[in-house]
C-alpha positions in Angstrom: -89.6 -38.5 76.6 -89.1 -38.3 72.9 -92.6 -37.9 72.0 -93.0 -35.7 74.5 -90.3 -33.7 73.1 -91.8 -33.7 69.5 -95.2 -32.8 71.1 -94.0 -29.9 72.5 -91.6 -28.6 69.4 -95.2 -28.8 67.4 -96.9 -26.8 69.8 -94.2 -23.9 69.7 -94.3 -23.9 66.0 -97.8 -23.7 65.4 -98.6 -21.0 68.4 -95.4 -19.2 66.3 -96.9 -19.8 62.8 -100.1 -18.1 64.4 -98.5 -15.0 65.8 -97.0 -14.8 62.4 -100.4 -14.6 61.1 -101.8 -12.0 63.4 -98.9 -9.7 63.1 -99.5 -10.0 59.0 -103.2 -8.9 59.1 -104.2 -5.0 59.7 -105.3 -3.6 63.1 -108.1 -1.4 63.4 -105.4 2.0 63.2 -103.9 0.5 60.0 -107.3 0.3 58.3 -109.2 3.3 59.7 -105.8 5.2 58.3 -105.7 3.4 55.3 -109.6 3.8 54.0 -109.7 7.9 55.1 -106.8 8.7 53.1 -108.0 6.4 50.4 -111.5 8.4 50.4 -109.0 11.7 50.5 -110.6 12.8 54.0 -109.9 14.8 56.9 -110.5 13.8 60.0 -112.7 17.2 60.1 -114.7 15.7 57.0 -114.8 12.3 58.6 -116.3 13.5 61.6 -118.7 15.8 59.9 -120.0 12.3 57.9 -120.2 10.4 61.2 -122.5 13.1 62.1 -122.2 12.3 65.9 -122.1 15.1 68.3 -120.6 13.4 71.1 -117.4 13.1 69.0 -114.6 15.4 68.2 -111.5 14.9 65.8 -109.4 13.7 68.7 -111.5 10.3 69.2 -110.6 9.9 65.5 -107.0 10.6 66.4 -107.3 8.2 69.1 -108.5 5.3 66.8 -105.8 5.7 64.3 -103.2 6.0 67.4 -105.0 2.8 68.7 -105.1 4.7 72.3 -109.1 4.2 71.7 -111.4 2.0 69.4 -114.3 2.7 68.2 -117.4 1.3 69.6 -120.3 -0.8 67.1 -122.4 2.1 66.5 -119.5 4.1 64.8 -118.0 1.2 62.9 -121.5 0.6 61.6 -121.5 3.9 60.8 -117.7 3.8 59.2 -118.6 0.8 57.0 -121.8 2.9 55.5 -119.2 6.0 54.9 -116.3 3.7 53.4 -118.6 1.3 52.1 -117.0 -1.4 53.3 -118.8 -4.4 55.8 -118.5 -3.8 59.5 -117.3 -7.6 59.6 -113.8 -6.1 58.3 -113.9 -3.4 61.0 -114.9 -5.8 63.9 -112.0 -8.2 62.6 -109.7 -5.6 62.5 -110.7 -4.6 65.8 -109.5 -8.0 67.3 -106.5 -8.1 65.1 -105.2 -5.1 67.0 -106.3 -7.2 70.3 -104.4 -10.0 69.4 -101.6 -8.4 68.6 -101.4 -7.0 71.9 -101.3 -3.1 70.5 -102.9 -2.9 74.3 -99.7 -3.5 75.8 -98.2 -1.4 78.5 -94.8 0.1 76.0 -97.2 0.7 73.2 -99.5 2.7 75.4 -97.1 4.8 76.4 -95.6 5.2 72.9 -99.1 6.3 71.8 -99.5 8.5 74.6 -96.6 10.5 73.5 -97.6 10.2 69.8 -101.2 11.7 71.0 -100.2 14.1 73.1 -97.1 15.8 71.8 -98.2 15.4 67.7 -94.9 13.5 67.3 -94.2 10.3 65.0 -94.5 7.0 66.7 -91.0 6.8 65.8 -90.0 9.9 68.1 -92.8 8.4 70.6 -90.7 5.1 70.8 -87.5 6.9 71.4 -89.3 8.9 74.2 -90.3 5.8 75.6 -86.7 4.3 76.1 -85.8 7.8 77.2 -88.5 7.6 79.9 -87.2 4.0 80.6 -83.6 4.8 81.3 -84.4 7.2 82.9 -86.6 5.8 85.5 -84.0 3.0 85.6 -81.3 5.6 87.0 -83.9 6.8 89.9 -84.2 3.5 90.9 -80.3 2.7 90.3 -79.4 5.9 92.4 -82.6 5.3 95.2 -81.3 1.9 95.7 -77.9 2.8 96.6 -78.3 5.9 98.6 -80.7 3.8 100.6 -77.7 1.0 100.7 -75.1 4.0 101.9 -77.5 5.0 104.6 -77.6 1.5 106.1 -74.5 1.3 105.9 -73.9 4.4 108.2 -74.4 3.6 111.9 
């Protein structure tokens, strides 16, 4: 029982010592942000390098929001622009994966960060907002439904 025990005390620490890892390299948002400011672009100017016509400034938007990524062709293309080698992009890429930036509450944090132009900051405290909200509808649902049965 002991070894088991130990076994499973190791396993915990190294799965934490990777998360630790993960959440200490950049996602793809951190270092699409970091490089175009570096560079001292616009996303306007960006997107007139990319020289893609299926994209507007939004998708670049989207990227550094993480709502989007973009696909090979473009991060080919971004590691020409920024001279730096797609390998970084693609790692990046799964950084932000692995981190779980896909998640449900960051979605909808980014959602509100896209579409209202606010700080992720104001976008998380719309979130709990939301949250609390949603919570009293259910609160409130569940006991007029509870009244109701009561009443014969």
């Amino acid at each position: 029982m002991g070894k088991l025990m130990e076994e499973i005390r190791r396993e915990k620490k190294a799965e934490q010592k990777r998360q630790k890892n993960i959440e200490n390299q950049k996602g793809i948002e951190e270092l699409l942000i970091e490089l175009r400011k570096k560079e001292g672009l616009s996303r306007i100017e960006l997107l007139e390098k990319l020289n893609d016509s299926n994209l507007i400034e939004k998708d670049i938007k989207k990227w550094e929001i993480g709502l989007s990524y973009p696909d090979l062709d473009i991060i080919y293309k971004l590691s020409e622009i920024y001279k730096v080698p797609s390998t970084e992009f693609v790692k990046a890429k799964n950084n932000s994966y692995e981190k779980g930036l896909v998640g449900i509450n960051k979605k909808i944090i980014r959602w509100f960060v896209y579409t209202l132009n606010v700080s992720f900051y104001v976008g998380a405290v719309l979130t709990i907002i939301l949250y609390v909200l949603a919570f009293i509808l259910a609160l409130w649902f569940f006991v007029s439904v509870a009244y109701q049965v009561k009443r014969p």
